[in-house]
N, C-alpha and C positions, 0 to 999 in steps of 0.2 A: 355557790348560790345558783339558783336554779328558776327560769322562766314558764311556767308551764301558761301556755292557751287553753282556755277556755272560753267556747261560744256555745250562749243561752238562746234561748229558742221562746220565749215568751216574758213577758215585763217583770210579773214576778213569780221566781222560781228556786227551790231548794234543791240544791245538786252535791251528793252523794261524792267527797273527793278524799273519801278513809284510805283506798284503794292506791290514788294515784300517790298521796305522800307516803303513804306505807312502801311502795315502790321506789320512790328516793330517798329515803331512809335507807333501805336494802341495800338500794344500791350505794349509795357511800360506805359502806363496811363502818359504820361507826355503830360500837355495844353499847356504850354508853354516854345520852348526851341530852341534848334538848334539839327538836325541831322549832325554826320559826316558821309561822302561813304568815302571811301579809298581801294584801290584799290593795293595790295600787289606784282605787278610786273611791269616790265620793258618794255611789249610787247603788254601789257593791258591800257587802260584809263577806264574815266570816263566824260560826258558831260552830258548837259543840251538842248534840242531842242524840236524843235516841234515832236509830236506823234502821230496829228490829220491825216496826209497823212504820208504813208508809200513811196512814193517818194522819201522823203527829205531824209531818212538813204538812198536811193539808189541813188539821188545825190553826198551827202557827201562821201559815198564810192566811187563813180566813179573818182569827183575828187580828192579826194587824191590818190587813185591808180596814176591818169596821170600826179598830180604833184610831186608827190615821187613813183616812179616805184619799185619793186620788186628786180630787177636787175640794176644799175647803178654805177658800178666801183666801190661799196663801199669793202673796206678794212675790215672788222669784219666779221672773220672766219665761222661763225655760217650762213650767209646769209640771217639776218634775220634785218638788219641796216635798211630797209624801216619801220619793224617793230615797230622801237627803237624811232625814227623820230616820227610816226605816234603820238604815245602814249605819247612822250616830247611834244608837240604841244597841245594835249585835255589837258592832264594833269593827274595826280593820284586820286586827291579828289574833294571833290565838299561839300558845306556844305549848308543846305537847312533849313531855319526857319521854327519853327513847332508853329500855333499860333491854339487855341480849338481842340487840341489835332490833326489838321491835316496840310499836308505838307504846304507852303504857295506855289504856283508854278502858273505862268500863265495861263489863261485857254487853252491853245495851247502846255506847254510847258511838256513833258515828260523829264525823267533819262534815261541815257543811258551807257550799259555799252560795252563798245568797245572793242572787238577781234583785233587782227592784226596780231597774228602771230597761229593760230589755225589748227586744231580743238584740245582744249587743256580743262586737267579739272582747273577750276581757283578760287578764294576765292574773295570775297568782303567785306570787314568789315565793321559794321556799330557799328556807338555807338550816344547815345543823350545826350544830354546837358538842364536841367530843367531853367529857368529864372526865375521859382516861387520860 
């Protein structure tokens, strides 16, 4: 199991991390397995989308900004409830088949890991799972 840091640079933000689990994958010499991402906070997610156009993260953030607003009468003190939302919705983990030692993923399809209440320094865990 593996610790990676990760520090975001604005509140909310889709960050491209195809690269770095592809890279711990590599490096454990495992052909055949499953990776897990897990993602160790409440403010944070974790998703699966395309990475070929940089649009589509600036889509997907537009609309959730204008479907879950920043400000909206929520009750939890911290004011940070759009955040909370944002991240119950993608999700915490993501688990991604690893078949001749490399990720299985769409050809379109990037990892992503989701800011929402930033700019924050934040952890992502990763661990493999061998099938051989």
């Amino acid at each position: 199991m593996d610790y990676i840091s990760i520090k975001t640079e604005a509140r909310d933000v889709l960050i491209d991390i195809t690269d770095i689990v592809s890279q711990f994958v590599s490096d454990t010499d495992i052909q055949n397995g499953v990776v897990y991402c897990f993602i160790p906070h409440t403010t944070a997610a974790i998703t699966i989308n395309e990475n070929a156009d940089p649009d589509v993260k600036r889509d997907l953030l537009y609309k959730l900004k204008k479907e879950i607003p920043q400000q909206d009468g929520y009750h939890h003190a911290e004011g940070n409830s759009d955040s909370h939302l944002k991240a119950s919705l993608f999700g915490f983990s993501e688990q991604i088949l690893i078949e001749n030692g490399r990720l299985v993923l769409g050809q379109w399809q990037g990892i992503y890991f989701c800011e929402f209440d930033g700019p924050r320094d934040r952890k992502l865990i990763l661990k493999v799972q061998s099938f051989d």
